[in-house]
Every structure is written in structure tokens, then in C-alpha cells.
BATOR-179721 format. One line per 3 residues: their letters; for each residue x, y, z of C-alpha. Coordinates in Angstrom, 3 decimals, decimal comma. Example, Ala and Ser with C-alpha at 12.3 -4.5 7.8 and 13.67 -1.06 7.14 Angstrom:
2
as) 12,300 -4,500 7,800 ~ 13,670 -1,060 7,140
! end
This chain:
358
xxx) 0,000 0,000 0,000 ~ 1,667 3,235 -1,262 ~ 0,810 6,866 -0,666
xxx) 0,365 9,446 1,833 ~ -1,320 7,318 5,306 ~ -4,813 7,967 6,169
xxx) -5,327 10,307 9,262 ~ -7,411 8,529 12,098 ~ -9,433 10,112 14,558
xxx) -9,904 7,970 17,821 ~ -12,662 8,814 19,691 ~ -11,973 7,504 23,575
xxx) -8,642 6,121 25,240 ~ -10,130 3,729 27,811 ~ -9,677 0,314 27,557
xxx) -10,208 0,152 24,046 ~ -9,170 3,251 22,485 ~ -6,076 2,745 24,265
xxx) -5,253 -1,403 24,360 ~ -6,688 -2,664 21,411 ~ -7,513 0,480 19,019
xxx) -4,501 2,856 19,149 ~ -1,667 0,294 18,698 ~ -3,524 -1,758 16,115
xxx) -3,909 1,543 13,959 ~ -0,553 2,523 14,843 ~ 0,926 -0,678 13,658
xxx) -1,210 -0,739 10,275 ~ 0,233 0,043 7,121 ~ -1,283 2,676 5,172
xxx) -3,081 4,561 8,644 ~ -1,737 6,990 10,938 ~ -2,927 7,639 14,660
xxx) -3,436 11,437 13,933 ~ -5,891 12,441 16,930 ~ -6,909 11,169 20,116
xxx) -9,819 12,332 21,821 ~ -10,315 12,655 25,171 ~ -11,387 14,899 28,109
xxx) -9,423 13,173 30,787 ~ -6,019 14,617 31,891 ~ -4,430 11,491 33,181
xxx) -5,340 9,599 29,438 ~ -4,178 12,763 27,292 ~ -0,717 12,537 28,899
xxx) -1,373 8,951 28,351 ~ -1,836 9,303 24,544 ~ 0,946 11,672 24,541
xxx) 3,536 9,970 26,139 ~ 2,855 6,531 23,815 ~ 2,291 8,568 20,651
xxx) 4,418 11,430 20,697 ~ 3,138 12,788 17,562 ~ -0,540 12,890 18,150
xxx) -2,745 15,369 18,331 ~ -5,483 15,803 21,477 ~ -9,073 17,012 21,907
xxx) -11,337 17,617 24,610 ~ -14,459 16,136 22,405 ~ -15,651 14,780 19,409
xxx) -17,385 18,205 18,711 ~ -13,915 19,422 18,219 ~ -12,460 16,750 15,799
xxx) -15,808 16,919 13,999 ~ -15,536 20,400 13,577 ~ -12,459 19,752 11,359
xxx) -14,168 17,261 9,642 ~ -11,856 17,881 6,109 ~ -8,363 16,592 8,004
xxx) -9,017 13,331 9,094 ~ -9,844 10,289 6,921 ~ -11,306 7,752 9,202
xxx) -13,099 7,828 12,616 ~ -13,007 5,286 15,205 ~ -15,257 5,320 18,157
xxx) -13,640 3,395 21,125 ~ -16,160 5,564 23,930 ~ -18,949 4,193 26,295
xxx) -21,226 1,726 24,549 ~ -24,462 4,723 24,983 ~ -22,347 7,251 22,690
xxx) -21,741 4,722 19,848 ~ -24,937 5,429 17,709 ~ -24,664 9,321 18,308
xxx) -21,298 9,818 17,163 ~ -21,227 7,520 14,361 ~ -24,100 9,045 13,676
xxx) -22,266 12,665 13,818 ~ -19,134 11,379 11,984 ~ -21,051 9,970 9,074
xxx) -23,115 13,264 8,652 ~ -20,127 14,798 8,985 ~ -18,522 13,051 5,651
xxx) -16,233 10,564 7,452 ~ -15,927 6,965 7,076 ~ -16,382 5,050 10,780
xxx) -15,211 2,143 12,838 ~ -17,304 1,506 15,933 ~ -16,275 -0,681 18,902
xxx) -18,807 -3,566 19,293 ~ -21,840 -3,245 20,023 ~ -22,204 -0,855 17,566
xxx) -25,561 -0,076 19,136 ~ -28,067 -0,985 21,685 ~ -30,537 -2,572 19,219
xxx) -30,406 -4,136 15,775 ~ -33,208 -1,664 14,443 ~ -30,013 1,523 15,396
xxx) -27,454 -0,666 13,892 ~ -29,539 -1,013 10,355 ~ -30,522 2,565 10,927
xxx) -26,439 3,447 10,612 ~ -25,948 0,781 8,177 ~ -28,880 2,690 5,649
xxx) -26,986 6,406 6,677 ~ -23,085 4,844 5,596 ~ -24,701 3,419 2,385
xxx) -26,834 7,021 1,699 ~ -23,400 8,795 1,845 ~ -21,318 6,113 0,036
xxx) -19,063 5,910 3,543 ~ -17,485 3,093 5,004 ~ -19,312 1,725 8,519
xxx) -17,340 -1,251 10,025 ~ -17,257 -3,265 13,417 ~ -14,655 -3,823 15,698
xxx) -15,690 -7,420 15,829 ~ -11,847 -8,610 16,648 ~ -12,354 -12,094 18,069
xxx) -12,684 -13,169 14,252 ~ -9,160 -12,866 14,576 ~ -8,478 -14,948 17,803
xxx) -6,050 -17,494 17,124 ~ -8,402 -20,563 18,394 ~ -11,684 -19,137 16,025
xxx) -9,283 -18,967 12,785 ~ -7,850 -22,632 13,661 ~ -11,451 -23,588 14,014
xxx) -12,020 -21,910 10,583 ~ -9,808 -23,919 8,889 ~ -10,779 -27,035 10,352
xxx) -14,054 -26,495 9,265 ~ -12,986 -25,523 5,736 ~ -11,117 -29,009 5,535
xxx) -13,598 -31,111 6,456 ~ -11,562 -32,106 9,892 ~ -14,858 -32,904 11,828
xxx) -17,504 -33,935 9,508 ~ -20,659 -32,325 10,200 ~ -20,707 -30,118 13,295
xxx) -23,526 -30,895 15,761 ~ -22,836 -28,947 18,513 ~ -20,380 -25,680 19,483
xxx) -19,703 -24,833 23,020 ~ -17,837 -21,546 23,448 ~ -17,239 -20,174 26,788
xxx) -15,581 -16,691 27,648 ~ -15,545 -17,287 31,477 ~ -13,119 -15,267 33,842
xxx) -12,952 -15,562 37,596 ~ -13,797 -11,815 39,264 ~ -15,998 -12,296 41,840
xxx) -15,948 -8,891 43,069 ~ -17,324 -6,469 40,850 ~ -15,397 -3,683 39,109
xxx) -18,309 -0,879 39,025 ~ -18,049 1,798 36,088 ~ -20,382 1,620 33,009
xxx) -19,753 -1,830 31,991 ~ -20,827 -3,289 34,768 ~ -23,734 -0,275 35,348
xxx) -27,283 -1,334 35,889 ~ -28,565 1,417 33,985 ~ -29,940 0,160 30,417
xxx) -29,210 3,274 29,408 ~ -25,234 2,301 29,205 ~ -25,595 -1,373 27,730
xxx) -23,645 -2,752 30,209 ~ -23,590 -6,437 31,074 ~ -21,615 -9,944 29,618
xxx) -24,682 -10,426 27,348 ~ -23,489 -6,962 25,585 ~ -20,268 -6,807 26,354
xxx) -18,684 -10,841 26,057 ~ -21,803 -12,248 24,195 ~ -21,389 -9,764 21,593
xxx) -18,180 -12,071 20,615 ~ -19,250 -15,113 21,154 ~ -23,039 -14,779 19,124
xxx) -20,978 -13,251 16,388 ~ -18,578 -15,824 16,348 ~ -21,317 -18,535 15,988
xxx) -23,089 -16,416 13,684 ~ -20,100 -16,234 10,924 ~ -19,463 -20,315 11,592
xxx) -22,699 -21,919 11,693 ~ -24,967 -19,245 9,641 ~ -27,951 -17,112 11,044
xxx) -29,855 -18,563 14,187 ~ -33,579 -19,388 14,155 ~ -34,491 -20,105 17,725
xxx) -32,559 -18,212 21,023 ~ -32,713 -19,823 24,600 ~ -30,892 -17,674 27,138
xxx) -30,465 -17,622 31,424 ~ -29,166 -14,606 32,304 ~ -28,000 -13,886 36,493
xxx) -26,696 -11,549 38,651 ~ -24,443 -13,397 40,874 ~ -22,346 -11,009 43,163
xxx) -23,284 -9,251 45,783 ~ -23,506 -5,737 44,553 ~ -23,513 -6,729 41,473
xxx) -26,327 -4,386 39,109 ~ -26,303 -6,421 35,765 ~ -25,805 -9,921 34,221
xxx) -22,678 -11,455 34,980 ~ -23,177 -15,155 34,560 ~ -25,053 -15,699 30,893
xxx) -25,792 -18,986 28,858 ~ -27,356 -18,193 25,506 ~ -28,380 -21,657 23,160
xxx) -29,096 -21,171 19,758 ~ -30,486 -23,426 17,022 ~ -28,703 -22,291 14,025
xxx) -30,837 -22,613 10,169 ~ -28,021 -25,331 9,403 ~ -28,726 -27,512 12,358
xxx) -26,213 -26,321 14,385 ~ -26,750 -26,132 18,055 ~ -24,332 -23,343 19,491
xxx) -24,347 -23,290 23,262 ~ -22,127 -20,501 24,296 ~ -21,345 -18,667 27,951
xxx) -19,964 -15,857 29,310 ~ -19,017 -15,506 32,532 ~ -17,243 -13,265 35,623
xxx) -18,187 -15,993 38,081 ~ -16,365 -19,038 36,423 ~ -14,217 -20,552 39,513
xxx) -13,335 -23,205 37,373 ~ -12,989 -22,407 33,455 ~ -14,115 -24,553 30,831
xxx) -12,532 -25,295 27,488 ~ -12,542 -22,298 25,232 ~ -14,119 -24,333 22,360
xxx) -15,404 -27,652 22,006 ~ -16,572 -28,620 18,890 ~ -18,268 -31,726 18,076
xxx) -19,094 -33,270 15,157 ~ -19,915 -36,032 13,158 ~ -16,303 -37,341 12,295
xxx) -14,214 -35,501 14,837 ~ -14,686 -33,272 18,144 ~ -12,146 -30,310 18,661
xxx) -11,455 -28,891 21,907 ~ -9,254 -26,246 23,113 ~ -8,486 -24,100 26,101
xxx) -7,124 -20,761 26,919 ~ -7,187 -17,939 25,422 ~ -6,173 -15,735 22,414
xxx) -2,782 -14,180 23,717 ~ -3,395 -10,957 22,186 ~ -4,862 -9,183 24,531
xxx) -2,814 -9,891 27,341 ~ 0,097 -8,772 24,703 ~ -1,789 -5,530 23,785
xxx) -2,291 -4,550 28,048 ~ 1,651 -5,429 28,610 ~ 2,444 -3,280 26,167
xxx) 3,414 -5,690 23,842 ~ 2,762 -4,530 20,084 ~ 1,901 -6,341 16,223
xxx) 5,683 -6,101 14,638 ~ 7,930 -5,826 17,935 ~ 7,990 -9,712 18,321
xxx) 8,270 -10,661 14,336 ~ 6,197 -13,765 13,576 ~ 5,509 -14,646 17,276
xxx) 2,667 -11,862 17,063 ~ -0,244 -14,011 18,269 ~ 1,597 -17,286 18,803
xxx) 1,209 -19,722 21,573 ~ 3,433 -22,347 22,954 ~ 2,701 -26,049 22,025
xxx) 1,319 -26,925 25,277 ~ -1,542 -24,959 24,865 ~ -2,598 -26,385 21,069
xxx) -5,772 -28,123 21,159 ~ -6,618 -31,798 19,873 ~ -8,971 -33,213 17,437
xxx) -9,618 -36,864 17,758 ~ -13,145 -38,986 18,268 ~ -13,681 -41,174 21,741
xxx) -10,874 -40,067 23,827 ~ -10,538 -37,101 26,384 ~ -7,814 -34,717 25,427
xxx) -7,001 -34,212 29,149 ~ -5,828 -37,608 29,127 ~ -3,816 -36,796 25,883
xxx) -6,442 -38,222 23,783 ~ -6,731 -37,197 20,128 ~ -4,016 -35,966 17,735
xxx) -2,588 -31,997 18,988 ~ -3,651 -29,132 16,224 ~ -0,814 -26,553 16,000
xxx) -3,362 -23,086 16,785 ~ -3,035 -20,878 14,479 ~ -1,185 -17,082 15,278
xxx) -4,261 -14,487 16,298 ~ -4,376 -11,765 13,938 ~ -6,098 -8,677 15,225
xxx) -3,806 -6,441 12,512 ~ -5,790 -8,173 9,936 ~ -8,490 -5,655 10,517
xxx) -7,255 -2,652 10,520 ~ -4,922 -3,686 7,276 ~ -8,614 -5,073 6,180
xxx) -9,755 -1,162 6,781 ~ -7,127 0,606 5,387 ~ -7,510 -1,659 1,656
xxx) -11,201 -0,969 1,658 ~ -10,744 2,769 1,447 ~ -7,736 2,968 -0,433
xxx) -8,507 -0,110 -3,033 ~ -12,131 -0,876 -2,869 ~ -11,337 -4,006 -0,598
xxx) -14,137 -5,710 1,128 ~ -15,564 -4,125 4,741 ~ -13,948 -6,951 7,173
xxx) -17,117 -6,368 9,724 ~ -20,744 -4,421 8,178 ~ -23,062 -2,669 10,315
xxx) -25,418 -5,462 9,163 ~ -23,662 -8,420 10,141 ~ -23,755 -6,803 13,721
xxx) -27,415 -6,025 13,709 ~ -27,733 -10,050 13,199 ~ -25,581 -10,605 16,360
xxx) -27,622 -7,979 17,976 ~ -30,965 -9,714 17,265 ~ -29,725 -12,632 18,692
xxx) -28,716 -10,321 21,558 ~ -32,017 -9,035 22,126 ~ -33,747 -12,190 21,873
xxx) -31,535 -13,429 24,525 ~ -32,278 -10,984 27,000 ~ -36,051 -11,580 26,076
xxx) -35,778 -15,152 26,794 ~ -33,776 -14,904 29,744 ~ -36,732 -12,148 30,944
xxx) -39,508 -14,349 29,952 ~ -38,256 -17,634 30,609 ~ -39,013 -18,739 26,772
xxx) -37,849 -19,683 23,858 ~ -37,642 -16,502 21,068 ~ -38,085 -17,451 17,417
x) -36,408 -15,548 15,206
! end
């Protein structure tokens, strides 16, 4: 990719503006990290000191208000200000990326979808766990026929924090779209979705666990996917013990891993894509997982599948191609709205105690 890099706006420097979002765009080819905003002293000095040659504002009103300089905007802020500044940027003339959930409903992600394609602008989806290292060995298993025909995927996203954390995420305001089901499910539903095809039936169980807790933090949602698939996938805070990250059964072969993706842990130690060469998203043998039929793979049963490397620089580079070259959008606004109805539905059944039909 030649040419002068596109300038990137990133709206927030949280957790995701600043762990996942700033050093991915730093690291891609063909982008520059040209402004971060944020109204926080502590994360301006932040930005500063880990970008030296950024720029800073106070607000989105103010990088909006210069709407001709940058080239992209990507909105890492709370989960309630996703629709309204996407909203603003794309009225504004600039092509978006939007942390997941992109909204709180399906109906406001289609809603943003139909704006982007009014103004001929790119609207894409920080759905990153397509990118995990275990989902793309999956991927290719799948793609080579390792396991027949899959009856059943478990995927759990469990993590042991029994006391809570407090801030938005964990908020019991609606208003902030806190919660695992919004915040964890929105990876795992999408991950099933893009595997096993669009869901027709949703079964969820949704609990607050710990004391003080405001909002779910123990989730099981079980779809029935159109191809016969049965997905049964969890997320967790409450997990003492953690299950296996996948296991994947079918009618050959059953694949089952554990652990997780080492990317993010790379990303919070400061770690970034290009520092370590080709280790970027590598894990040590120990931790492959095993395909086999009949045997337990904690007993060393079943043959070891070399996982492989996570990728989260794919999407970015994936970004950068589809405004300079016409390449595909890696993640569309409407490929999240189908995650979200499933998201929806799930907190409907888990309300109702039913079953929701899709």
C-alpha cells in the first residue's frame, strides 16, 4: 500500500481506544494515529507519552468540527455514545469504525448501516475475536472437512472476578448497555453467527451473581442455528473453574481447546503487532488443542492441532484496503445487527423464561 497514510481520529482512550484500538492503527500500514480524543487529563498525557506525535481534543465536537483533516473515525467511547457519534461522523462526511456493540438494538445498527450506504461511507465493526487465534484454527478445520458435520459448538468466555469492578460496563442502567450479554456475548453470538450461519431459535439464562452486582454477569445463551447447528455458548465473571474455550463436536471428529487468544494480554503489557516478528499471536505447544473422536484430550487423547497465530492487525490492514482499493468491509453494520438480534432475543428469553423465534 503506497501513498500518503490515512489520518485517524480515535474517539476515547479507555480500555479500548487505548489497548486494542490505538496500537492496532498505529501498527497498520497505510493509517496513521493522527488524533486522540479525550477529556481526561491522566489519558491525554497517556496518549501523549505513547504517541508522541498525536494530536489531542477535549471532544468529538472538536475533531468533527475539522471534519476535512481526518480520513477515518473510530469510536472506542462508552457503549451509549456509539450510535450518536457515528451518527455525527457519518453526517459529517467521514468513514467510521465503531467498537462492538455498535448499538443498543439491531433496528439503530440497520438505521447506521442505511446512513453509511446514503453517503457512500465506510461503517465497520470492531468485531476482533474473528481474529483470535483458536476461532481462525477452528475456521480452517471447518474448511477441511476435519470434523464432519458439526452438531454442537460450546464456546465459553468465562473469567474468575468475583468482586465487581463498578463503572459503566458493569452499570445497571440500560441506558449504558452494560452487562456480559453486551459486552462478552457480543463475541461469542458473532462468532457462531459467521461459523454456523444465522440462528432461528434463542434460549438464554441470564444472572446476577455477586453481591452488589447491578447487571448480568453469569449468561448462557443456546441457539439453534438454520443449518442444524446447536451453538451453546457462555460468558461468565463468576467461572471458579474455566471450561474449554471451544469444544466442537461433530460427526467425524470433536475439537477442543483451552485458553485464550494471547493478544490481549500482549496488547495490556504493552506488547505490540511487529515488535515480536512472527511470534505476534503465537502460543506455545502446550496450549494447542486436539482433534480426535472417543478419547478425552485431558488424558492426551486425540491428535494436537498446532493453533493458528491471532491476527487482530488483519483488521485494521482489512480497513485501510477498503478505502484505499475498494477491498471488502472486514465487519458491516449489518452483520452486527444479526448478532444484535440474537442479543435481544436473549435478553427476552432470559426475561420471559421462553424460547424466542427468530
Amino acid at each position: 500500500m503506497t501513498g500518503t497514510p490515512l489520518r485517524v481520529g480515535l474517539i476515547g482512550y479507555g480500555l479500548a481506544g487505548s489497548v486494542f484500538h490505538a496500537p492496532l492503527i498505529a501498527a497498520t500500514e497505510g493509517l496513521v494515529l493522527d488524533t486522540v480524543v479525550t477529556s481526561n487529563p491522566e489519558r491525554q498525557e497517556q496518549a501523549r507519552a505513547e504517541f508522541p506525535d498525536v494530536r489531542v481534543a477535549v471532544s468529538a465536537d472538536e475533531l468533527l468540527a475539522r471534519a476535512d483533516e481526518p480520513d477515518l473515525v473510530v469510536i472506542a467511547s462508552p457503549n451509549k455514545t456509539h450510535v450518536p457519534l457515528a451518527t455525527a461522523a457519518l453526517k459529517a462526511g467521514l468513514p467510521v469504525v465503531v467498537d462492538k456493540p455498535v448499538a443498543g438494538t439491531a433496528a439503530e445498527a440497520r438505521e447506521l448501516a442505511a446512513l453509511a450506504e446514503e453517503r457512500g461511507l465506510l461503517l465497520s465493526v470492531f468485531h476482533n475475536r474473528r481474529w483470535d487465534n483458536d476461532f481462525l484454527t477452528l475456521r480452517k478445520l471447518l474448511d477441511e472437512g476435519e470434523l464432519g458435520d458439526v452438531w454442537r459448538f460450546e464456546s465459553r468466555f468465562e473469567r474468575w472476578r468475583p468482586l465487581p469492578k463498578g463503572g459503566w460496563r458493569e452499570s445497571g442502567d440500560p441506558a449504558e448497555i452494560g452487562g456480559l450479554l453486551y459486552d462478552l456475548g457480543s463475541h461469542v453470538v458473532d462468532q457462531a453467527l459467521v461459523l454456523f450461519g444465522p440462528a432461528r431459535s434463542v434460549y438464554a439464562e441470564a444472572d446476577v451473581r455477586r453481591p452488589g452486582a447491578q447487571t448480568d454477569d453469569d449468561t448462557f445463551i443456546a441457539l439453534t442455528h438454520a443449518s442444524g447447528v446447536r451453538s451453546h455458548l457462555y460468558v461468565s465473571a463468576t467461572t471458579a473453574q474455566l471450561g474449554p474455550r471451544f469444544r466442537v463436536l461433530g460427526s467425524k471428529a470433536g475439537y477442543v481447546k483451552y485458553g485464550l487468544d494471547p493478544q490481549e494480554a500482549a496488547l495490556r503489557e504493552g506488547e505490540r503487532p511487529g515488535g515480536t516478528g512472527a511470534d505476534w499471536g503465537t502460543e506455545p505447544e502446550e496450549l494447542w488443542g486436539r482433534v480426535g473422536a472417543g478419547e478425552s484430550p485431558l488424558t492426551g487423547g486425540g491428535r494436537p492441532e498446532r493453533t493458528l497465530p491471532g491476527d487482530y492487525p488483519a483488521y485494521y490492514a482489512a480497513v485501510a484496503r477498503a478505502l484505499t482499493d475498494g477491498g471488502p468491509n472486514p465487519v458491516t453494520a449489518v452483520e452486527a445487527a444479526a448478532a444484535l438480534d440474537v442479543l435481544e432475543a436473549a435478553r427476552r428469553s432470559a426475561r420471559d423464561k421462553v424460547a424466542v423465534t427468530l
